[in-house]
N, C-alpha and C positions, 0 to 999 in steps of 0.2 A: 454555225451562226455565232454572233458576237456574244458577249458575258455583257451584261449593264449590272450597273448597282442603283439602287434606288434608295434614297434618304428618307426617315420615317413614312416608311413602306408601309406600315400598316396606318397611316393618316385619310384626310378625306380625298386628296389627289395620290399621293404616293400607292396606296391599293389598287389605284384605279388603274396605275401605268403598269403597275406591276401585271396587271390583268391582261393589260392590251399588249405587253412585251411578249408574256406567253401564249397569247393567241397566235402571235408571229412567229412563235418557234424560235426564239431568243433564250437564251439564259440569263437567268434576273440571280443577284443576290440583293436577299433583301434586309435592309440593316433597320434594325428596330431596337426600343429600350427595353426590351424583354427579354430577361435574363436566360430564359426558357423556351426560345427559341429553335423550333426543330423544322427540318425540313418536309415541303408540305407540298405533294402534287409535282416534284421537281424542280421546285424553287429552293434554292440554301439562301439559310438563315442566318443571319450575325446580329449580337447584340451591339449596340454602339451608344456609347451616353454622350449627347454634342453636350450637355453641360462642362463635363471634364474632359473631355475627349477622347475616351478611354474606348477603344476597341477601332479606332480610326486608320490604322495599320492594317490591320487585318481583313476590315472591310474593302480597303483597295488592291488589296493582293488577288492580283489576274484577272481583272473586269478590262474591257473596253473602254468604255465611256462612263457617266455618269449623270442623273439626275439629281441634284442637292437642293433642298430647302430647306428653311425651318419649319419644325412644326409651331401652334399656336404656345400663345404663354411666356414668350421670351419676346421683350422689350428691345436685348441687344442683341440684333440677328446677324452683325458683324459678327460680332464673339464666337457664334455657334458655328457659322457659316467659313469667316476666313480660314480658320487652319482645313478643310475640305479641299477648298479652291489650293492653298497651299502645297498638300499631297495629290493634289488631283495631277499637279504642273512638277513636281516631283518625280510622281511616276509616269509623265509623259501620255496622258491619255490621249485616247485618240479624241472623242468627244467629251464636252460636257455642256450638259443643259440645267441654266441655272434660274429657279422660281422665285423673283421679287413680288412687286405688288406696283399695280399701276399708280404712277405719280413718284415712284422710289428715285427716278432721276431727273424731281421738279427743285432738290436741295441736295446739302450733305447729308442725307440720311445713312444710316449704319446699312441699310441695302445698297445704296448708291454707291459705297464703298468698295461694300463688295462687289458687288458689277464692274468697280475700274479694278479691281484687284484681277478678275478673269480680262477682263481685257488688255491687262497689259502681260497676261502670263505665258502668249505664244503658242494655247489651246486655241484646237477648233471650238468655239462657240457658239451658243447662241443665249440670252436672256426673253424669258416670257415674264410679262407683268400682268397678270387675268385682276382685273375687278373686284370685287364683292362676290363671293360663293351666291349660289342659291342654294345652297345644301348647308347653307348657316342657320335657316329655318328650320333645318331639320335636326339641328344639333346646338350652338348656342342661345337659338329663340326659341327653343322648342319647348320650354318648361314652363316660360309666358303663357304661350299658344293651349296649350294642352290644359295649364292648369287656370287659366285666365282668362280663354277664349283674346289675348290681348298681343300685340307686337309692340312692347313698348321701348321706345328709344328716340332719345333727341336727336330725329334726322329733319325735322319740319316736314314741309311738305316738295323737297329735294330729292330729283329722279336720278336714279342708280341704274345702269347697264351691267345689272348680274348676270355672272357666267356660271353654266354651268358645270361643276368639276369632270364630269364626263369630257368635254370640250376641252378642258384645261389640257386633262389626262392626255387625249388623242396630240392635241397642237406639242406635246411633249414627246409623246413617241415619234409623232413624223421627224421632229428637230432633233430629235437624239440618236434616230437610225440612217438619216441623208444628210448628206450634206453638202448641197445646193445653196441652201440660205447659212450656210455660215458665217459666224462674225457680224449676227445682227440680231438690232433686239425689237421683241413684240411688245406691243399693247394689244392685249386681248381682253375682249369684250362679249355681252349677249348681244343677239340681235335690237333689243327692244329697249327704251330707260323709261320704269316704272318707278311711281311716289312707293314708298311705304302703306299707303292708305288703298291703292292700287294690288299690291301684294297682299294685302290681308283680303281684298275681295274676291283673288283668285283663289284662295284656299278657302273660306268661304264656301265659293262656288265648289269646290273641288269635292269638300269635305259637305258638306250638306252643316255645319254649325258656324256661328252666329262668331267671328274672328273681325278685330277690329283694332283699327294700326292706334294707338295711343304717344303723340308727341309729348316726351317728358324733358324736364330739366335734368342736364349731365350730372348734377351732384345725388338725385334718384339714382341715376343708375351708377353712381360710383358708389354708392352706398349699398346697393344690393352685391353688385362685384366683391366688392370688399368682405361682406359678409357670406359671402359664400365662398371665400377660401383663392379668389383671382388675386395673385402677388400686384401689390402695390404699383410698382411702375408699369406693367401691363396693365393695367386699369387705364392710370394715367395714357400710354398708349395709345389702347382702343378711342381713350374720351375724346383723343387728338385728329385722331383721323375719320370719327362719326363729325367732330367738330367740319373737317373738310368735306365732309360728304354732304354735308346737310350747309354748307357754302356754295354746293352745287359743283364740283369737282369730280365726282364721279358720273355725271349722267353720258359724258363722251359715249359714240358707241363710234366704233372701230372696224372695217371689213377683212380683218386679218384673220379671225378664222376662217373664214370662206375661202381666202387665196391661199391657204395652208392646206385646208383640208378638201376642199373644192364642194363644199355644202353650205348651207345655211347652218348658225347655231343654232343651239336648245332653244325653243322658247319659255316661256317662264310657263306658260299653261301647261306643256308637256311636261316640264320636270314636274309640277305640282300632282301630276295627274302621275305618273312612274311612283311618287314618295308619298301618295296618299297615307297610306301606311304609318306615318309616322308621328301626323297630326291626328293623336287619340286620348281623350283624359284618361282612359284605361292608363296609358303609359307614366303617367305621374306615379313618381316614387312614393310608397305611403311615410 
């Protein structure tokens, strides 16, 4: 079977492909910023820092193909992303699948770049751009929720087609192991586009306690970012692209998982109801 590498492998999608490569009996290396790095289950491990790029050699050395993204936190996903696409087209891979974000090729944005950088490189490709996680509740909202009973953020009352990362993950292994659909890129979506005030009802419902979507002004939540240690231009970032989402830009929903995977996606009840787990004040840090 093939070798893939997978890019911040231990993230909320890169885990996940990494999971469904080895169900397939694939060989995964998985590159991570962790110094410490051992192999685990049959997976090999590489450390890899996209800030400097340092261990970026060695992570391509003898894979097949390639999964790349950035993890969150970086403003300039050019920077982290292009010298990847660079060595990816250096060492001639066979595949690579590369994770934007839906809307990345509505401007020049530093993804959009990258995306014409793979496509003018003479790789088999393909580009996924999935939506809005719903497993961002369970990780960036989740200290609101938990400690607040609140999902606060100026999105208004502006419907979102979250995707499931499970769904990301899979629409990633199928385009990274065939290639059928080469040389073309998705817009990936949830089935459903829910408000925010919508999603706090379903966890809610989920969780049996009193959660409740809170529309705030962007300088609230630049202000708490900030104070909790989120670098400046990321901040600025996210503000940018909640500003689009709550313009009504993300509520598109898409039938490309379906023809990818030949299912229906997550619903957002499902996932709510798989991650219940996670929405608990127990879990607030003291």
């Amino acid at each position: 079977m093939a070798k893939y590498l997978v890019i911040a492998a231990s993230g909320t999608v890169g885990s996940r492909v990494v999971r469904d490569l080895v169900a397939k009996g694939h060989g995964v290396r998985a590159a991570t910023h962790r110094k410490d790095a051992a192999p685990t289950n049959g997976i090999e491990k590489v450390h890899l820092d996209l800030a400097t790029g340092a261990g970026i050699a060695a992570a391509f050395e003898g894979v097949d193909g390639a999964l790349l993204l950035a993890p969150p936190g970086y403003a300039d996903q050019q920077k982290l992303l292009s010298p990847l696409v660079a060595e990816a087209a250096r060492r001639k891979l066979g595949k690579v699948v590369l994770m934007t974000a839906m809307g990345a090729n509505a401007a020049d944005t530093p993804f959009r770049r990258v995306e014409q950088q793979l496509e003018a490189s003479g790789l088999r490709y393909n580009v996924i751009r999935p939506n809005w996680f719903m497993q961002n509740f369970q990780t960036f909202w989740a200290h609101g929720i938990n400690a607040d009973g609140r999902i606060a953020l100026p999105a208004g009352t502006a419907k979102t087609s979250f995707i499931d990362a499970r769904d990301i993950a899979a629409v990633a292994v199928r385009l990274l192991t065939t290639n059928d659909q080469d040389n073309k890129a998705f817009d990936i979506t949830g089935p459903e586009s829910l408000t925010h005030a919508e999603v706090a009802a379903i966890l809610a419902n989920e969780t049996g306690r009193n959660i409740a979507y809170q529309d705030i002004d962007p300088d609230v939540l630049r202000k708490g970012l900030l104070a909790g240690g989120v670098p400046a231009d990321y901040t600025e970032f996210l503000l940018v692209i909640l500003g689009f989402l709550k313009q009504g830009y993300a509520e598109r929903i898409t039938s490309e998982v379906k023809n990818l995977l030949g299912r229906e996606p997550i619903r957002f009840a499902k996932y709510a109801k798989d991650a219940r787990a996670a929405w608990n004040p127990a879990k607030v840090a003291a």
